[in-house]
C-alpha positions as CSV (number, residue, x, y, z in Angstrom):
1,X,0.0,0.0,0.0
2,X,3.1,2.2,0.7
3,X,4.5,1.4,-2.6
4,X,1.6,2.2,-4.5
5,X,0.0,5.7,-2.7
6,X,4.3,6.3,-2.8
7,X,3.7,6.3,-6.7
8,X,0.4,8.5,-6.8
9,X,2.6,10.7,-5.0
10,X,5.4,11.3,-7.4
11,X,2.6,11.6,-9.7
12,X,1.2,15.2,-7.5
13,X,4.5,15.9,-6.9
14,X,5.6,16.6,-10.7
15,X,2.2,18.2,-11.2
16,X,2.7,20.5,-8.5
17,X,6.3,21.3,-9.4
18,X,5.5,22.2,-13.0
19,X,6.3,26.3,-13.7
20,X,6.4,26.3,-10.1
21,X,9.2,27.5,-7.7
22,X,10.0,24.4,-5.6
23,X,10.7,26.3,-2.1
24,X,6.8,27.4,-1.4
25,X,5.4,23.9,-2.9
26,X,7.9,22.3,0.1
27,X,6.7,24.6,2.1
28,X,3.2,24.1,1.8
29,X,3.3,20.1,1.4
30,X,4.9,20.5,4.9
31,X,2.8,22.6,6.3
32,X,-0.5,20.4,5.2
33,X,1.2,17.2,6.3
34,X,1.7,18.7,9.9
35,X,-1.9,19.8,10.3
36,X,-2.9,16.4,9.2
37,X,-1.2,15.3,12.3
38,X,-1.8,17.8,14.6
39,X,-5.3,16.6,16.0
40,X,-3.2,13.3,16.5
41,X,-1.1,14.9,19.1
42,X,-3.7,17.0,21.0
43,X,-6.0,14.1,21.6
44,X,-3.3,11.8,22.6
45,X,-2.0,14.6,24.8
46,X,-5.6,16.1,25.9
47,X,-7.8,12.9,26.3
48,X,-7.6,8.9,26.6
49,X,-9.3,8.9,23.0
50,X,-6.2,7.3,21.1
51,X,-4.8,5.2,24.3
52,X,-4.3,2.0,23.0
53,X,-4.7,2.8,19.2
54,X,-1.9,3.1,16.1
55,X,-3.1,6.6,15.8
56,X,-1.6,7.4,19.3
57,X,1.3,9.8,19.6
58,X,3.5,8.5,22.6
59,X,4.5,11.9,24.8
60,X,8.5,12.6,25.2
61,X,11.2,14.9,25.9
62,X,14.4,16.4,24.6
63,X,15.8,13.1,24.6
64,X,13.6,11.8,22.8
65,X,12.8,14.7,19.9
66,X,16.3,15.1,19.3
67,X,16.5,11.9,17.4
68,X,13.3,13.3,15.6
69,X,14.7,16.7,14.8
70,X,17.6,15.1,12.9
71,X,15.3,12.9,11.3
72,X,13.8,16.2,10.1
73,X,16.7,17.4,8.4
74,X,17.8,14.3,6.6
75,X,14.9,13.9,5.3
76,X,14.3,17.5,4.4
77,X,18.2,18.2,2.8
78,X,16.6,14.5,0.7
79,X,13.3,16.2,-0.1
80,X,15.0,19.8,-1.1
81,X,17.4,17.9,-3.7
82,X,14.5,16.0,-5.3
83,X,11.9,18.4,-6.0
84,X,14.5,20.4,-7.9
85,X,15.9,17.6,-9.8
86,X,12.2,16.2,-10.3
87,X,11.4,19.5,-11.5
88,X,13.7,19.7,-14.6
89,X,13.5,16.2,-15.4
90,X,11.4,12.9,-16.7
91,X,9.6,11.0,-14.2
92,X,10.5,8.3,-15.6
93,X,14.1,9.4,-15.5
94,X,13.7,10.3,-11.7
95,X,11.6,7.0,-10.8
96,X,14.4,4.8,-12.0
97,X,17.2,6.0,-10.4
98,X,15.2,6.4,-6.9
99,X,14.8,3.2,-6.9
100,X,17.9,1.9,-6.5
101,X,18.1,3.0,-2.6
102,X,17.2,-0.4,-1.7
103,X,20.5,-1.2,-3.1
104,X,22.3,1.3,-0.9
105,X,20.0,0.5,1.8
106,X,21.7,-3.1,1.7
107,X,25.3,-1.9,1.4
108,X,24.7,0.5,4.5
109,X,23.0,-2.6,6.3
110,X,26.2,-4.4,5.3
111,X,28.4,-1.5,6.2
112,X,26.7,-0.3,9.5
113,X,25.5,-3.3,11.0
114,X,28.0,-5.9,10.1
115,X,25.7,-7.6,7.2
116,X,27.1,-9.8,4.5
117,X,25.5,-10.2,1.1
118,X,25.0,-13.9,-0.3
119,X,25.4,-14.5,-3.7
120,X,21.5,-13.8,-4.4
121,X,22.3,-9.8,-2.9
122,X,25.2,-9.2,-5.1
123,X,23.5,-10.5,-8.3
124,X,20.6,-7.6,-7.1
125,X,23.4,-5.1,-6.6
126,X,24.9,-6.0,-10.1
127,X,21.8,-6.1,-11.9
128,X,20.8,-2.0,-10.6
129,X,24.2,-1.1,-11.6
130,X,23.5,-2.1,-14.8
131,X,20.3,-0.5,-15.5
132,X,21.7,3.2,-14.0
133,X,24.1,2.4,-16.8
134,X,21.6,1.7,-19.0
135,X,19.2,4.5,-18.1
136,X,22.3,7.1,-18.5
137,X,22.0,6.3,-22.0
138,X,18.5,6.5,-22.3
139,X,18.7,9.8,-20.9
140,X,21.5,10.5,-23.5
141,X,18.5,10.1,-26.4
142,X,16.3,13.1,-24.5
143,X,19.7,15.6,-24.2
144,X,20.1,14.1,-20.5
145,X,24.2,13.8,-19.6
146,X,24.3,12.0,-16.3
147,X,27.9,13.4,-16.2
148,X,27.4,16.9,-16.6
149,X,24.0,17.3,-15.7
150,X,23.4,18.5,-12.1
151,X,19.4,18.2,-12.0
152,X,20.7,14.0,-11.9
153,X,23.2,14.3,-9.5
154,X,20.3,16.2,-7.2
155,X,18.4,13.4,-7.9
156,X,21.0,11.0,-7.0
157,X,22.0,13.1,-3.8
158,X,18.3,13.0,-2.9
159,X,18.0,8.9,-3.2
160,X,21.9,8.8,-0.8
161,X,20.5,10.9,1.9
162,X,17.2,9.0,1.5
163,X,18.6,5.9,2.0
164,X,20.3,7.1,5.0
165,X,17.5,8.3,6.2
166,X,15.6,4.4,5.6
167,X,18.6,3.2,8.1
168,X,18.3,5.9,10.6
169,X,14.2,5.0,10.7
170,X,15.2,1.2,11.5
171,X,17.4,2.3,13.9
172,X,15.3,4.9,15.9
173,X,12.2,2.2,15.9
174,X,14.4,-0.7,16.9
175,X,14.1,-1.4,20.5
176,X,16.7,-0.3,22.8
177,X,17.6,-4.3,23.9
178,X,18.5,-4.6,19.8
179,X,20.7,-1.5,19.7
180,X,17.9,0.9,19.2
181,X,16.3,4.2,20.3
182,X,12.8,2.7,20.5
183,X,10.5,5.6,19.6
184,X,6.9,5.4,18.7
185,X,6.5,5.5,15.1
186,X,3.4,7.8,15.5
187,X,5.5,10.2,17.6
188,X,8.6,10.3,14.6
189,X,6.0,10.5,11.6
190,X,4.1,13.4,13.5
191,X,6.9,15.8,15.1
192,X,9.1,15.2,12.3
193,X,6.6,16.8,9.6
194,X,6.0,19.7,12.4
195,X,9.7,20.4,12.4
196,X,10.4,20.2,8.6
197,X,7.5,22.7,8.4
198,X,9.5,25.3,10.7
199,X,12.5,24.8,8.7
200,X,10.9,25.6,5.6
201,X,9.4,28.2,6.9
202,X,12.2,29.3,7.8
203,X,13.7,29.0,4.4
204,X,10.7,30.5,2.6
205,X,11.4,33.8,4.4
206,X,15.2,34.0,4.4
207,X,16.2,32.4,1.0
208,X,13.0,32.2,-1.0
209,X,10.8,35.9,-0.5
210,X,13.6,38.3,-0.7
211,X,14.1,36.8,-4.4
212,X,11.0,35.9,-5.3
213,X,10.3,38.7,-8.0
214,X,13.6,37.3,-9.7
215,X,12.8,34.1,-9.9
216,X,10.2,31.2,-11.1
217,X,6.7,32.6,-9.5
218,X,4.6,31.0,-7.2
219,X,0.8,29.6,-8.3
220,X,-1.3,27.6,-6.4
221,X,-2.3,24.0,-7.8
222,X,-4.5,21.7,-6.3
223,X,-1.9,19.3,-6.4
224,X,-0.1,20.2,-3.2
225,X,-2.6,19.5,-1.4
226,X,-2.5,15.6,-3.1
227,X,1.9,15.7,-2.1
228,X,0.8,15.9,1.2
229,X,-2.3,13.7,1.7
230,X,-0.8,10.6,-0.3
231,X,2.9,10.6,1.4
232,X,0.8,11.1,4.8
233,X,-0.8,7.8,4.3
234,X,2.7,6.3,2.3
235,X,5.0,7.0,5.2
236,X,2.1,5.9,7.8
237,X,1.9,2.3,6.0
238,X,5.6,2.4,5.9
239,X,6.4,3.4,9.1
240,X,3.6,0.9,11.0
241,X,5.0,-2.4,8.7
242,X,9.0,-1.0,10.1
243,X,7.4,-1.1,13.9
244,X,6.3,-4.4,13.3
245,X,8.8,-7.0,15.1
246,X,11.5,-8.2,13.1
247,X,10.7,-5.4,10.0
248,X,14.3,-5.8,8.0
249,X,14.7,-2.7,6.5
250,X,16.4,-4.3,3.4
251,X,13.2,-6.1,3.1
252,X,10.7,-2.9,3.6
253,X,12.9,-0.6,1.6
254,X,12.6,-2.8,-1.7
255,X,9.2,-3.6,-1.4
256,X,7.9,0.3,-0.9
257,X,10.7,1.6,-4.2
258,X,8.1,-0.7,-6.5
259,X,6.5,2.5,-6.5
260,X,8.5,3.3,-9.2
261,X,6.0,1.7,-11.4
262,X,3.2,3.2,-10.7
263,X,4.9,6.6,-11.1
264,X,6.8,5.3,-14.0
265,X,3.0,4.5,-15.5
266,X,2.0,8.1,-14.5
267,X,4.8,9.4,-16.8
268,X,3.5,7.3,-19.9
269,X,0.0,8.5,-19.4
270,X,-0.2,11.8,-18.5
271,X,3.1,13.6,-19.5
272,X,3.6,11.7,-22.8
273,X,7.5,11.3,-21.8
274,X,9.6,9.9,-24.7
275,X,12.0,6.8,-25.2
276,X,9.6,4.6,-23.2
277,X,10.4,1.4,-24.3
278,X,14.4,1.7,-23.8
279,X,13.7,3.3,-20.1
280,X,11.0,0.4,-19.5
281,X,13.8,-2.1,-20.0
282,X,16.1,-0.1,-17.3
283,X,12.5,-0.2,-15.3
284,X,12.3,-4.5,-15.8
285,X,16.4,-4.7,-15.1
286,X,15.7,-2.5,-11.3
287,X,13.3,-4.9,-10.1
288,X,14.7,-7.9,-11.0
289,X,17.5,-6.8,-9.0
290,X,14.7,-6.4,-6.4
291,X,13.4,-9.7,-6.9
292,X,17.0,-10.9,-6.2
293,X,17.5,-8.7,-3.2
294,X,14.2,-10.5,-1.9
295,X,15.0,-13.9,-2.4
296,X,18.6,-13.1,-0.8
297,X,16.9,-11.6,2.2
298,X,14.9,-14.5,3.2
């Protein structure tokens, strides 16, 4: 389910971005996903309404929200590179190469927590490698130089510091007897969006208003409001199967990138991108290498 609302999302997200300056969409995709879970954390706080239910945000102090506050900005710096790479580029250019953060989920697993890959893992790791090469010269038929071009290397900024954020998440909902920090998974989801929202706030006033007459204009699409309800649900779905005992990041990581085709679809559809057939066979090589990853992890 994480995969697929993950997908509709891209989908907004591209809408929203089109002839649009990227700092107020952020802003406002923040701001909506924080007054989505607002009422959350009144009621838990305010009344016994939620006591008991996975809508309940657990209460906590510095120690706890300092975790949550660094969570914030990973996730945000992630966010920030994206939408202006998505912006200037294909969808299903951008889907592609998101998708292979499963891959550097794994290595980081590997690296971080002492993980070795079997022989299933590296054929997955081998197969993505190969279909970024291939998709670089896919791009090369639309005027795209992976090389040269920095929208890509935003993009592939954005999918490095999202995998790292995918590891931090295991490790901040892993309980403290496994090496953990044990948060409640409604408490991260909720404060985080609240403190990205100050930050781009933040931003919007010191980097993005002063400048505004000089650069792309702001308009309001309907759109935004879409970002923000569909990766509200996406991260909730994601965030309640990583809580679950025994969630393996590798595992949850892979499955929720396959939402790289139904934004890949999206791109076919409705924005009539080009060299379809070449990028679809980049597409098929990505999840095989996540079909391998899968049968390596079990």
């Amino acid at each position: 389910m994480s995969a697929a609302l993950l997908g509709c999302y891209d989908f907004f997200k591209k809408q929203a971005l089109r002839e649009n300056a990227v700092i107020p969409v952020l802003f406002f995709n923040t701001l909506f996903s924080s007054l989505i879970f607002l009422p959350f954390i009144i009621l838990s706080a305010q009344s016994p309404m939620l006591d008991g239910s996975i809508f309940h945000v657990t209460a906590g102090g510095w120690e706890m929200h300092k975790y949550i506050i660094l969570k914030s900005f990973i996730v945000l710096s992630s966010w920030l590179l994206g939408y202006f790479g998505m912006k200037h580029l294909p969808l299903t250019i951008v889907g592609p190469i998101n998708a292979t953060r499963p891959v550097m989920v794994l290595v980081g697993a590997m690296l971080l927590f002492g993980e070795r890959l079997n022989a299933w893992q590296w054929a997955g790791v081998w197969l993505t490698i190969v279909s970024y090469i291939l998709l670089r010269r896919s791009g090369k038929k639309e005027g795209i130089d992976f090389h040269h071009n920095h929208w890509i290397w935003m993009i592939v900024g954005a999918a490095v510091i999202g995998a790292v954020s995918g590891l931090y998440d295991k490790y901040l909902m892993a309980p403290v007897e496994s090496g953990g920090v044990g948060l409640d998974r409604m408490m991260v989801q909720s404060w985080y969006n609240i403190y990205q929202c100050g930050m781009m706030f933040t931003m919007l006033l010191l980097l993005w208003w002063p400048k505004h007459h000089e650069t792309t204009p702001f308009h309001w699409h309907w759109s935004i409001i879409c970002v923000s309800i569909f990766l509200s649900t996406a991260d909730f779905m994601y965030f309640y199967s990583l809580s679950l005992p025994d969630a393996m990041i590798s595992i949850v990581s892979m499955i929720r990138r396959g939402s790289v085709i139904v934004s890949f679809l999206f791109g076919a559809a409705f924005f009539h991108e080009k060299n379809l057939k070449a990028k679809a066979v980049d597409l098929a090589l990505v999840l095989l290498g996540m079909i391998f990853l899968y049968i390596g992890s079990k």
